[in-house]
Jmol script that loads the backbone (N, CA, C; Angstrom):
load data "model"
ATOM      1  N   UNK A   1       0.849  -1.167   0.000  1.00  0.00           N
ATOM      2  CA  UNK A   1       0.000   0.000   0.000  1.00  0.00           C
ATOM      3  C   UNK A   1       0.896   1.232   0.000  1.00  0.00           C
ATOM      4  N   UNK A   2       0.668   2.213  -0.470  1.00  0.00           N
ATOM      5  CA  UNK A   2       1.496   3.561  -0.906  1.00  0.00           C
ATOM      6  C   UNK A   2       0.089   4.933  -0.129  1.00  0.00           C
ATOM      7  N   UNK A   3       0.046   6.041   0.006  1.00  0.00           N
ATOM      8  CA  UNK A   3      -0.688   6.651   0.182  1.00  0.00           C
ATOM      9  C   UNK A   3       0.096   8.001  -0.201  1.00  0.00           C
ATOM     10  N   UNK A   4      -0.700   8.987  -0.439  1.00  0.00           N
ATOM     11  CA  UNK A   4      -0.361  10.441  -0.664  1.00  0.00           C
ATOM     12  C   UNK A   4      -1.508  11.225  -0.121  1.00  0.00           C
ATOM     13  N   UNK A   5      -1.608  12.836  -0.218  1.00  0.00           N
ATOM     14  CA  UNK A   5      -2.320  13.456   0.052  1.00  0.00           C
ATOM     15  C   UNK A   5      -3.364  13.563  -1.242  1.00  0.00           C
ATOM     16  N   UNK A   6      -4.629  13.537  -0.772  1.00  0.00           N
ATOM     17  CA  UNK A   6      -5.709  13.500  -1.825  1.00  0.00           C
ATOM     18  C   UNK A   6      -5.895  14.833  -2.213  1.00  0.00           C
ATOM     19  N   UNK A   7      -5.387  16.207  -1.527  1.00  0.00           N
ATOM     20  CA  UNK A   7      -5.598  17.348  -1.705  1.00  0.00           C
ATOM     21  C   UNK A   7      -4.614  17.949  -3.267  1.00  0.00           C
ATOM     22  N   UNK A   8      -3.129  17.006  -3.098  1.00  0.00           N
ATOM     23  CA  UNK A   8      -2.727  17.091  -4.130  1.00  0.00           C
ATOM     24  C   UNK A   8      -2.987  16.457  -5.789  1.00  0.00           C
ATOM     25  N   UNK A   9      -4.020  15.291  -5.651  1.00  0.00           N
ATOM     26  CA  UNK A   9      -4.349  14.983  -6.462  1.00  0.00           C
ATOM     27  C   UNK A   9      -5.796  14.650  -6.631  1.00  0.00           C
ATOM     28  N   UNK A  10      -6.513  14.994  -7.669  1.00  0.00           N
ATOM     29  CA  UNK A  10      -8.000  15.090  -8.003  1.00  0.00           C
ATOM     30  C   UNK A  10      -8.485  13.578  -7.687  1.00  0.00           C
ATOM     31  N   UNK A  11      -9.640  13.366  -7.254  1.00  0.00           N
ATOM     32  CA  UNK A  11     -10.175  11.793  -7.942  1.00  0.00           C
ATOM     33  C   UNK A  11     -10.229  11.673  -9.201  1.00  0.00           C
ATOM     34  N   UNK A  12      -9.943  10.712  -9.643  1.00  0.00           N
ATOM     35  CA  UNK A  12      -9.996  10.391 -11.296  1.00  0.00           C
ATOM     36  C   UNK A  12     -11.705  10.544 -11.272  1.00  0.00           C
ATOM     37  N   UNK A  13     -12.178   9.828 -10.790  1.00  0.00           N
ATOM     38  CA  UNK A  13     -13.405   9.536 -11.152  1.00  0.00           C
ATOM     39  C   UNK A  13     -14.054  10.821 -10.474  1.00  0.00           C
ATOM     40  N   UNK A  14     -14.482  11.372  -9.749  1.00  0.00           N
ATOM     41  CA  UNK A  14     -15.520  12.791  -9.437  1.00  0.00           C
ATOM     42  C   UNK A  14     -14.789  14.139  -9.931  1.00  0.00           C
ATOM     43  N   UNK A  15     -12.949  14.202 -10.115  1.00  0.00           N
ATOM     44  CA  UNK A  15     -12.741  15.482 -10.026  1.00  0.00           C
ATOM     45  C   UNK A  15     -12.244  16.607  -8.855  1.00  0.00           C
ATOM     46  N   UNK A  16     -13.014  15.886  -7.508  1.00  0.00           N
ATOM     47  CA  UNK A  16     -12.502  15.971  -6.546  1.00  0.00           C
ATOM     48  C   UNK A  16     -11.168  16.264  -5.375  1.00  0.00           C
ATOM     49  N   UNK A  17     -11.092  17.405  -4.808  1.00  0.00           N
ATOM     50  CA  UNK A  17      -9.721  17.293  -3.992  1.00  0.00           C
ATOM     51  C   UNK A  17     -10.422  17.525  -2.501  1.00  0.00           C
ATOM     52  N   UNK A  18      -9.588  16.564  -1.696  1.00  0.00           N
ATOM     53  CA  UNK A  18     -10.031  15.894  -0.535  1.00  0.00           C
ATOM     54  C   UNK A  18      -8.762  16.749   0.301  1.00  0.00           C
ATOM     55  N   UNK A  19      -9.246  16.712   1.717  1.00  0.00           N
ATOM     56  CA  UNK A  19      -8.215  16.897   2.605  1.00  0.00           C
ATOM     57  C   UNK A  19      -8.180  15.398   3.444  1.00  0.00           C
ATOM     58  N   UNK A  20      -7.961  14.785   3.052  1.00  0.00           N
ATOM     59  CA  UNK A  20      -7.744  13.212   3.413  1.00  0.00           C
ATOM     60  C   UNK A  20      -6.415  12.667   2.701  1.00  0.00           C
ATOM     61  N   UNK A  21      -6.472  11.746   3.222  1.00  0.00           N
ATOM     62  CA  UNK A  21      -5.072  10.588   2.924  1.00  0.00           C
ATOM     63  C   UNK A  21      -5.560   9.866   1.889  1.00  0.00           C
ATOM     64  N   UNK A  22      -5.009   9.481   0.716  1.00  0.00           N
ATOM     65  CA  UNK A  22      -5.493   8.361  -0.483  1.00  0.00           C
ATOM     66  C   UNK A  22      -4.598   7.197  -0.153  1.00  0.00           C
ATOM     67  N   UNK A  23      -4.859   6.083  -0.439  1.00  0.00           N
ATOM     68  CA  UNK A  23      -4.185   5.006  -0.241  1.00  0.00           C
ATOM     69  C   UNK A  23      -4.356   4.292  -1.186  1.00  0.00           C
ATOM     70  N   UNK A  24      -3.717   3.651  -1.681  1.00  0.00           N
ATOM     71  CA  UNK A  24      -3.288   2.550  -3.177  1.00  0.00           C
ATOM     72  C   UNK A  24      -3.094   1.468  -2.509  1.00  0.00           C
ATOM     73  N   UNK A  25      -3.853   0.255  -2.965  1.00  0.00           N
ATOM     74  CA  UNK A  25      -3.359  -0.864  -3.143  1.00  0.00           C
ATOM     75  C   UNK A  25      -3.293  -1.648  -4.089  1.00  0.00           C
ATOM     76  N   UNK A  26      -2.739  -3.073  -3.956  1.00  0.00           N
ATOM     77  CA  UNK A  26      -2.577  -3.684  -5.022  1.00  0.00           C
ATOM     78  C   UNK A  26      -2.274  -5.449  -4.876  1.00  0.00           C
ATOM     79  N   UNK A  27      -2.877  -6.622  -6.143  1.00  0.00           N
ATOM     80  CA  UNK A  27      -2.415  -7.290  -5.702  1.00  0.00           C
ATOM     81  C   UNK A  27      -1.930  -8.275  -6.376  1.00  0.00           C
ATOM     82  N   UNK A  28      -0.867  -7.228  -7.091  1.00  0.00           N
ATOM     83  CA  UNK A  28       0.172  -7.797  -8.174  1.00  0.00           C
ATOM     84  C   UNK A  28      -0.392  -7.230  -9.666  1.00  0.00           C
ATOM     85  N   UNK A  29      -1.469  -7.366  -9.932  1.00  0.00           N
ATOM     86  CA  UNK A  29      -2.109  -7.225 -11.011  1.00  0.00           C
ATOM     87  C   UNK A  29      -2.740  -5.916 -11.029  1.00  0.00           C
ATOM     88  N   UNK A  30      -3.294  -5.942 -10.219  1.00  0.00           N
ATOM     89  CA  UNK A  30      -4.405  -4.395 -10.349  1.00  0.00           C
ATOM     90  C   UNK A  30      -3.905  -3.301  -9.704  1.00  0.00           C
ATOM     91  N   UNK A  31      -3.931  -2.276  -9.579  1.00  0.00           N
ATOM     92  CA  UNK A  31      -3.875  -0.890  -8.753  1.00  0.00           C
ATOM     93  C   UNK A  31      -5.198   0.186  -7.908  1.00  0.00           C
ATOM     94  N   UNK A  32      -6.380  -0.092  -7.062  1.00  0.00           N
ATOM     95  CA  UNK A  32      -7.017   0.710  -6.848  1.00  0.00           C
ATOM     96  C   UNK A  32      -6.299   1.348  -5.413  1.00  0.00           C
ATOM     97  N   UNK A  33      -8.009   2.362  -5.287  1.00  0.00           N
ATOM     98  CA  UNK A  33      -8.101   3.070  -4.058  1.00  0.00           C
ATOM     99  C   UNK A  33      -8.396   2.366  -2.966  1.00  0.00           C
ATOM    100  N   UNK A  34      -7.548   2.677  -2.035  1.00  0.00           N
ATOM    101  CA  UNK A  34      -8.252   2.337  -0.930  1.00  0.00           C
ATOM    102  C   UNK A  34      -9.552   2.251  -0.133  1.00  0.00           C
ATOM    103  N   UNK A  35      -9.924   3.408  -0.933  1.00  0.00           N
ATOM    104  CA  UNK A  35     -11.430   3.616  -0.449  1.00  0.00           C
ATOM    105  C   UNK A  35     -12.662   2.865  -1.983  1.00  0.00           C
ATOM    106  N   UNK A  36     -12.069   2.059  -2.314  1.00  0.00           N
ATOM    107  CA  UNK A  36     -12.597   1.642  -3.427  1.00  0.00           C
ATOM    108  C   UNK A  36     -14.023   1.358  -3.532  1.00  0.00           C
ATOM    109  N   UNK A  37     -14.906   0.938  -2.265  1.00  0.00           N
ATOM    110  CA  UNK A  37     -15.955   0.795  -1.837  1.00  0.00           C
ATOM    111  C   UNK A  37     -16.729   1.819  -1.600  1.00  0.00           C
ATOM    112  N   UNK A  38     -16.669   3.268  -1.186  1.00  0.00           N
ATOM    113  CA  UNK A  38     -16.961   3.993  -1.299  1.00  0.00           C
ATOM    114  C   UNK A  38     -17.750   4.561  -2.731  1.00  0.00           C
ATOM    115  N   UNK A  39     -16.085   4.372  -3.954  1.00  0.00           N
ATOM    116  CA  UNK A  39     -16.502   4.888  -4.776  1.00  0.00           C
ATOM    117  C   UNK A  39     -17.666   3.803  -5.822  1.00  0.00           C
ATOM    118  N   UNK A  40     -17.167   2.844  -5.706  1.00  0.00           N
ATOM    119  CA  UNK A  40     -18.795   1.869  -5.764  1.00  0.00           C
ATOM    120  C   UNK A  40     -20.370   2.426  -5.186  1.00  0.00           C
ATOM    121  N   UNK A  41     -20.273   2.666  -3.829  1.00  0.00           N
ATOM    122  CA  UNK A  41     -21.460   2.741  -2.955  1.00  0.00           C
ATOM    123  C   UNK A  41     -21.752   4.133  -4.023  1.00  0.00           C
ATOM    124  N   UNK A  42     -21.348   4.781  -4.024  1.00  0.00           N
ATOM    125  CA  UNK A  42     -21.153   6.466  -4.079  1.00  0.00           C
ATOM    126  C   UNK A  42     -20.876   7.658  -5.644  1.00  0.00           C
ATOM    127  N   UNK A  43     -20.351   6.269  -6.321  1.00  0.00           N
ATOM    128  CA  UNK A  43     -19.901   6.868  -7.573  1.00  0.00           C
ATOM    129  C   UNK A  43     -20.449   5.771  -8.414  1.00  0.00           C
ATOM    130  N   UNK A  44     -21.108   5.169  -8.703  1.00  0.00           N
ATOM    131  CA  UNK A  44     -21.386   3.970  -9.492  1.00  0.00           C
ATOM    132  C   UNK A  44     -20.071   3.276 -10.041  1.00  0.00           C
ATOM    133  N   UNK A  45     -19.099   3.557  -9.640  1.00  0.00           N
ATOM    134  CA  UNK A  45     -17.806   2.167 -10.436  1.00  0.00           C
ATOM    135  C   UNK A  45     -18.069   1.419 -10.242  1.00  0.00           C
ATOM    136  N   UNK A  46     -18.135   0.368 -11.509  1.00  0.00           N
ATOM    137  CA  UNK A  46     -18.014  -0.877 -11.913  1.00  0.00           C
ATOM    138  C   UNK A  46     -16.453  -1.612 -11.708  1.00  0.00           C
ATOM    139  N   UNK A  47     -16.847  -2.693 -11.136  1.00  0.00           N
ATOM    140  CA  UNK A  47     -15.637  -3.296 -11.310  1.00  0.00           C
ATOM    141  C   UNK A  47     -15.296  -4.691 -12.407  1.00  0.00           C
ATOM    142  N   UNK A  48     -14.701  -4.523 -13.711  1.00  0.00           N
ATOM    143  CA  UNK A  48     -14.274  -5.566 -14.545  1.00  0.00           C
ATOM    144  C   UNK A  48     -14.910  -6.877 -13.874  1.00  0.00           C
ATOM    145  N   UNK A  49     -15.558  -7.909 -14.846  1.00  0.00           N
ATOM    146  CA  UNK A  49     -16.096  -9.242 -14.320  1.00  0.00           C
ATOM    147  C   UNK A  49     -15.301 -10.006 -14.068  1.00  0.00           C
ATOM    148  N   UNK A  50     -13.866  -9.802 -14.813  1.00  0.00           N
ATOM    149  CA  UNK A  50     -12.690 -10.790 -14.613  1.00  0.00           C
ATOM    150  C   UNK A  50     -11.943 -10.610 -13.195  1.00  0.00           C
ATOM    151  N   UNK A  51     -12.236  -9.429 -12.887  1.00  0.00           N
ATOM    152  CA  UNK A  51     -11.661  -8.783 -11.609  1.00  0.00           C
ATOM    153  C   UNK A  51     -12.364  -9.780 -10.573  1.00  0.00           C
ATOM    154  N   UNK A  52     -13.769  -9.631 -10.642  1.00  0.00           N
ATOM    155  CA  UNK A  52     -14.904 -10.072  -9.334  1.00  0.00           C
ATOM    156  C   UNK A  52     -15.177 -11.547  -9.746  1.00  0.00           C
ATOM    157  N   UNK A  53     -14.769 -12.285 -10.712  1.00  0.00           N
ATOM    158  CA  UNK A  53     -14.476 -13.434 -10.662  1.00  0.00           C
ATOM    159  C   UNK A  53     -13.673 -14.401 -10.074  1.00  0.00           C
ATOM    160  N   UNK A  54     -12.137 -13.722 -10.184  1.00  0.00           N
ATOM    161  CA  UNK A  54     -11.057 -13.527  -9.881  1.00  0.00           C
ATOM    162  C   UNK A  54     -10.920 -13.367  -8.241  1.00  0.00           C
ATOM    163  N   UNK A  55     -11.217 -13.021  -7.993  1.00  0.00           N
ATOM    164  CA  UNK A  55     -12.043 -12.915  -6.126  1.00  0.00           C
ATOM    165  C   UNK A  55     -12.408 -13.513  -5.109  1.00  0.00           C
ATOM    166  N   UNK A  56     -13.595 -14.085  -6.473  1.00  0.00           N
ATOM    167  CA  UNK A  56     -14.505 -15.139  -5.707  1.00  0.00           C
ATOM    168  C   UNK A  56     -13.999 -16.449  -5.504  1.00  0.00           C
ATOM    169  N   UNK A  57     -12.841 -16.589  -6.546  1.00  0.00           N
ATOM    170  CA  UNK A  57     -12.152 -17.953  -6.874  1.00  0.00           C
ATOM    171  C   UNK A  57     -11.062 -18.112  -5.947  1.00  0.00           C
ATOM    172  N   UNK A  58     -10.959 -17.202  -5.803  1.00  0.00           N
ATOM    173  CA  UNK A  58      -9.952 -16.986  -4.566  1.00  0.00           C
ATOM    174  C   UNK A  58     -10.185 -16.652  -2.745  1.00  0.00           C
ATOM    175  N   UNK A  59     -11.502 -17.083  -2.856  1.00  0.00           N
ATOM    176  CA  UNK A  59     -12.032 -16.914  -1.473  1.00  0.00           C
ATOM    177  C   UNK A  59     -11.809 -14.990  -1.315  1.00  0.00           C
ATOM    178  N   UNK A  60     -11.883 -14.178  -1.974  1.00  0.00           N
ATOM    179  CA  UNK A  60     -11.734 -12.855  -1.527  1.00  0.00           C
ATOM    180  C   UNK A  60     -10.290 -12.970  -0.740  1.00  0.00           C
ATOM    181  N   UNK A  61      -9.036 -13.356  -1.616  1.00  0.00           N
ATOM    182  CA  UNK A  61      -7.876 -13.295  -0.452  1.00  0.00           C
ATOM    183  C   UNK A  61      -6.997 -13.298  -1.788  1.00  0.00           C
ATOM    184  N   UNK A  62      -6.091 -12.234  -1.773  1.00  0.00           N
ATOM    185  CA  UNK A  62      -5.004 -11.894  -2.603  1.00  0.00           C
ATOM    186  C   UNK A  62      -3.416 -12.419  -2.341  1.00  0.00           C
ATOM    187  N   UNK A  63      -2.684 -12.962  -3.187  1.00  0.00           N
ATOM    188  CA  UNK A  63      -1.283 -13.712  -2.520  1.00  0.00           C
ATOM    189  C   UNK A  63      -0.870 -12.792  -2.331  1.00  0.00           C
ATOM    190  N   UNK A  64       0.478 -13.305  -1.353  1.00  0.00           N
ATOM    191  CA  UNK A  64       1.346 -12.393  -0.543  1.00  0.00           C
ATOM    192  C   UNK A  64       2.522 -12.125  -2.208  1.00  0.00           C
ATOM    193  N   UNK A  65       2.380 -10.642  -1.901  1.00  0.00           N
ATOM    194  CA  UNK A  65       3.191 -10.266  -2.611  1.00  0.00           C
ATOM    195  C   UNK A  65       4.893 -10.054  -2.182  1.00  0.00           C
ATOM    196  N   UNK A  66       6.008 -10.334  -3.074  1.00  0.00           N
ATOM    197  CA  UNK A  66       7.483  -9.714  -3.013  1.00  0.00           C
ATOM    198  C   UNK A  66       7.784  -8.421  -3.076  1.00  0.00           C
ATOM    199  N   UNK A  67       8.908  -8.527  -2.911  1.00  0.00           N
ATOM    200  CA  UNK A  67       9.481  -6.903  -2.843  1.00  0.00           C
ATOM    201  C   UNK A  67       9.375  -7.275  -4.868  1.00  0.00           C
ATOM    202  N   UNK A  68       9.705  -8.316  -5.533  1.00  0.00           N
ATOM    203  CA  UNK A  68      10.401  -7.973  -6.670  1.00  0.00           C
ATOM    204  C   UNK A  68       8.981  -7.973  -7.578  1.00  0.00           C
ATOM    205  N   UNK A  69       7.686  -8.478  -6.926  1.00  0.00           N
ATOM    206  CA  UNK A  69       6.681  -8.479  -7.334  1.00  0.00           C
ATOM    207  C   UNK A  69       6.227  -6.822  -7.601  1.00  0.00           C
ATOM    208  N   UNK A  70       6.445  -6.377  -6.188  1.00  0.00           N
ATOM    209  CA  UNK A  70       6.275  -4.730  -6.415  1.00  0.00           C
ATOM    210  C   UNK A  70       6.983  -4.106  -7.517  1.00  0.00           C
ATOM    211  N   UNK A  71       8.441  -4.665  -7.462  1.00  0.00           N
ATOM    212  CA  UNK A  71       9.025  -3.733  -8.493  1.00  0.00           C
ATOM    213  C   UNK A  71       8.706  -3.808  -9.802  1.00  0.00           C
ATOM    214  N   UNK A  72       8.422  -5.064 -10.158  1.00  0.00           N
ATOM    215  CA  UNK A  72       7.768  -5.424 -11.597  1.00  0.00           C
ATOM    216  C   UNK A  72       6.632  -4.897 -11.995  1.00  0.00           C
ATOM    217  N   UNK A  73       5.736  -4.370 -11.138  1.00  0.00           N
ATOM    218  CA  UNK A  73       4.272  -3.701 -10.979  1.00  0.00           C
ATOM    219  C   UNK A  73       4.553  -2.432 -11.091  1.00  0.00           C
ATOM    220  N   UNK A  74       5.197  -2.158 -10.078  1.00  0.00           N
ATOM    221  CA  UNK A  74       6.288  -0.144 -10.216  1.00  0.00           C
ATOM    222  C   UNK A  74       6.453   0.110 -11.704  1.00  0.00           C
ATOM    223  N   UNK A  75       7.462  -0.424 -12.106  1.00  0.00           N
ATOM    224  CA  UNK A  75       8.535  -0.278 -13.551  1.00  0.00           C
ATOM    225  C   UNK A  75       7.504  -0.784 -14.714  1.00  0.00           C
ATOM    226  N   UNK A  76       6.169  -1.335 -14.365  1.00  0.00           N
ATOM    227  CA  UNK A  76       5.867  -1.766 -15.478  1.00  0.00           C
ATOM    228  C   UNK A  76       4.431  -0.455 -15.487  1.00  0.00           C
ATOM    229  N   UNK A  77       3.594  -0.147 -14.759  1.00  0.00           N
ATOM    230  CA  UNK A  77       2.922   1.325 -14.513  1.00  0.00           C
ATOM    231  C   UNK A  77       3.718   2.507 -15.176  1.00  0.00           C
ATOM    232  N   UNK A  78       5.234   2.596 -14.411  1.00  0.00           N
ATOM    233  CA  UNK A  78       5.666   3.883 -14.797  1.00  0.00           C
ATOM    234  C   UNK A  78       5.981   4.215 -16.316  1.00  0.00           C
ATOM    235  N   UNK A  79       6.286   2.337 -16.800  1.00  0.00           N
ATOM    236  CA  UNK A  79       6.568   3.091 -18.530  1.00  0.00           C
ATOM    237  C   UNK A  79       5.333   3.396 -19.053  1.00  0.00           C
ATOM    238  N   UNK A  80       3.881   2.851 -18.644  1.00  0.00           N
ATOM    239  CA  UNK A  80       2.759   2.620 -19.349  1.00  0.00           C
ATOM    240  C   UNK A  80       2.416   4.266 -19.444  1.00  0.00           C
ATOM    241  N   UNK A  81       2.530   4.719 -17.902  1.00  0.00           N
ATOM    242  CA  UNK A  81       2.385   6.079 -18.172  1.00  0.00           C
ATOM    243  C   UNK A  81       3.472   6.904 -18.810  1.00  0.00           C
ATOM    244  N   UNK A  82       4.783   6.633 -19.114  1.00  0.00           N
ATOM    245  CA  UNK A  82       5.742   7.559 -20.753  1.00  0.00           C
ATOM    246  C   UNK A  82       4.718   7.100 -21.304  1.00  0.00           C
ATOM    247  N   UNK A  83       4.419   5.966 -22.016  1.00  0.00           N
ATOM    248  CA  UNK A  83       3.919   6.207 -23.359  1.00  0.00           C
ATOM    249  C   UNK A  83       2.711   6.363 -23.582  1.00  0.00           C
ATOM    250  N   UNK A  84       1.608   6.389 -22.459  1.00  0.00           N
ATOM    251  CA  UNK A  84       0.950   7.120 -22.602  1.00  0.00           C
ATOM    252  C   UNK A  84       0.487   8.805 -22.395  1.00  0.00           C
ATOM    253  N   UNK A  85       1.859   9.497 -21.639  1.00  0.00           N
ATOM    254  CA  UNK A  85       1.858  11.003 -22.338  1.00  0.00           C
ATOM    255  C   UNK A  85       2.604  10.754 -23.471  1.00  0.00           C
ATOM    256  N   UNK A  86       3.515  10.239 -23.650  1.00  0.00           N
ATOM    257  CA  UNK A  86       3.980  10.492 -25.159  1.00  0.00           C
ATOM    258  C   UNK A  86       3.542  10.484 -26.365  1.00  0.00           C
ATOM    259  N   UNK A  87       1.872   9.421 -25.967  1.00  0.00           N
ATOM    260  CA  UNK A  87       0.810   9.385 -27.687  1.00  0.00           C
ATOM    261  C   UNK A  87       0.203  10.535 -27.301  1.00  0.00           C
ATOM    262  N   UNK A  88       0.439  11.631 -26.295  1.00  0.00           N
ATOM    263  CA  UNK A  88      -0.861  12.800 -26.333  1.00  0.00           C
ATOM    264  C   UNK A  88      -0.127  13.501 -26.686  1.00  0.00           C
ATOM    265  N   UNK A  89       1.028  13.362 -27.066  1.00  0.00           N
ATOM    266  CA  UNK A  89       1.871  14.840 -27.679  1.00  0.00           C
ATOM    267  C   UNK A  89       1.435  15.284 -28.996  1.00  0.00           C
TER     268      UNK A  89
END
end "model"
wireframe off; spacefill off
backbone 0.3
color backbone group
């Protein structure tokens, strides 16, 4: 889990700046909010069927992740976002 200030960054989804803490998690594969339930209850997000399949098959319990698991998840996010500012140029 990673967290930052929500004041510095908008919600993707409402637009929003919070004076709260955001928190990221992850579990290997995916990246949400911590408050991910919220924005379900509150924002109508949908979550992918492969996601909530994926879940259920797993008793709602995510493997223990590595340090090298993280880094592969890190390094593989950070290029996605170069090249995706680089096709908006």
């Amino acid at each position: 889990m990673m967290c930052t200030s929500a004041f510095q960054f908008p919600n993707p989804i409402t637009g929003k700046r919070a004076s709260k803490t955001v928190c990221y998690r992850t579990d290997g594969k995916r990246i949400w909010f911590d408050d991910i339930i919220e924005l379900i209850e509150n924002n109508d997000l949908c979550l992918p069927n492969s996601w909530l399949q994926e879940m259920m098959e797993n008793n709602y319990r995510f493997r223990d992740l590595t340090d090298l698991d993280i880094n592969a998840m890190t390094s593989k996010l950070f290029n996605d976002l170069k090249s995706f500012k680089s096709d908006k140029r």
